[in-house]
C-alpha positions as CSV (number, residue, x, y, z in Angstrom):
1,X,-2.3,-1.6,11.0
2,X,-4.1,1.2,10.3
3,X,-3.6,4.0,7.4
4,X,-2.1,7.4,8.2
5,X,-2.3,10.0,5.6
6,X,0.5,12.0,4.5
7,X,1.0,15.4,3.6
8,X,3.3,14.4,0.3
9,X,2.7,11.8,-2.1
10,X,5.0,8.8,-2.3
11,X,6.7,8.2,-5.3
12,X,5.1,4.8,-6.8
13,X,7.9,2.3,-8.5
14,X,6.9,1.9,-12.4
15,X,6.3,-1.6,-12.1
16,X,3.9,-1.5,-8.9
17,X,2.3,1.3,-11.5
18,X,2.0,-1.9,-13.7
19,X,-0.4,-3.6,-11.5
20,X,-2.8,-0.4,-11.1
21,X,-4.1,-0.4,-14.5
22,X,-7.5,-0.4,-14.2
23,X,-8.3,1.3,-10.8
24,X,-9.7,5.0,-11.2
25,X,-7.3,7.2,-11.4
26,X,-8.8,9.7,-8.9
27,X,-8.7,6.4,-6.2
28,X,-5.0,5.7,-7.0
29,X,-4.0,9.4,-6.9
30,X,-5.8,9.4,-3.5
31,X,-4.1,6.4,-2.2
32,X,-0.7,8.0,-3.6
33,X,-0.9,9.9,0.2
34,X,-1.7,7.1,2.6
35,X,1.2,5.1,4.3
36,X,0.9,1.8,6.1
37,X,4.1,0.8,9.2
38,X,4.3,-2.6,7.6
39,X,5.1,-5.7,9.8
40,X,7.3,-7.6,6.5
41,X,9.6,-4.6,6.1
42,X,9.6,-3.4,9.6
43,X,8.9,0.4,8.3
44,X,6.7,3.0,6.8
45,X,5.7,1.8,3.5
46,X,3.0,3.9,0.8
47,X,0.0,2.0,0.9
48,X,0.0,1.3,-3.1
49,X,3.1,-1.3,-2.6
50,X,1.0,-2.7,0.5
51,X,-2.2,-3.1,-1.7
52,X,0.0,-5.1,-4.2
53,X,1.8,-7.3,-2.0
54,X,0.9,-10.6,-1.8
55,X,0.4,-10.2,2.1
56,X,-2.3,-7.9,1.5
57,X,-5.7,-9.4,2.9
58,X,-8.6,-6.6,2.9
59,X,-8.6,-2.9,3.8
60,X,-11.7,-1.8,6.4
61,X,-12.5,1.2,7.8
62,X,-8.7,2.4,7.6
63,X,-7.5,-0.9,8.9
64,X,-5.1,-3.4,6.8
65,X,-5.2,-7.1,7.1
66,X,-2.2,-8.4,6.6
67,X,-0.8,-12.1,6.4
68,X,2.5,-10.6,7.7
69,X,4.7,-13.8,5.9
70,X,7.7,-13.1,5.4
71,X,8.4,-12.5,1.6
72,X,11.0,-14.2,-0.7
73,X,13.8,-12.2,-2.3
């Protein structure tokens, strides 16, 4: 999967906001405009829930590694 940038920033939930503490701000505000097609949810997802799911692998070079397991509700 690779990373696509966007021209808006997504709207972060509070508690995926939670799990940021501690990144540089300036990183996080720059990864508020990058989206991911994710292969769990079957659509266009911002890349800050991607980089908190527990699917999440590595990022390189633009490209996500994901597990792609199929999450529990």
């Amino acid at each position: 999967m690779a990373v696509k940038e966007v021209e808006k920033p997504f709207r972060v939930p509070e508690e995926v906001k939670k799990r940021l503490i501690g990144l540089s701000p300036k990183l996080v505000s720059r990864m508020k405009k990058e989206a991911v097609d994710c292969p769990v949810f079957k659509r266009e997802i911002p890349f800050l829930e991607c980089y908190v799911c527990p699917n999440y692998v590595r990022r390189v070079k633009g490209v996500i590694h994901c597990k792609g397991k199929p999450l529990k509700a």
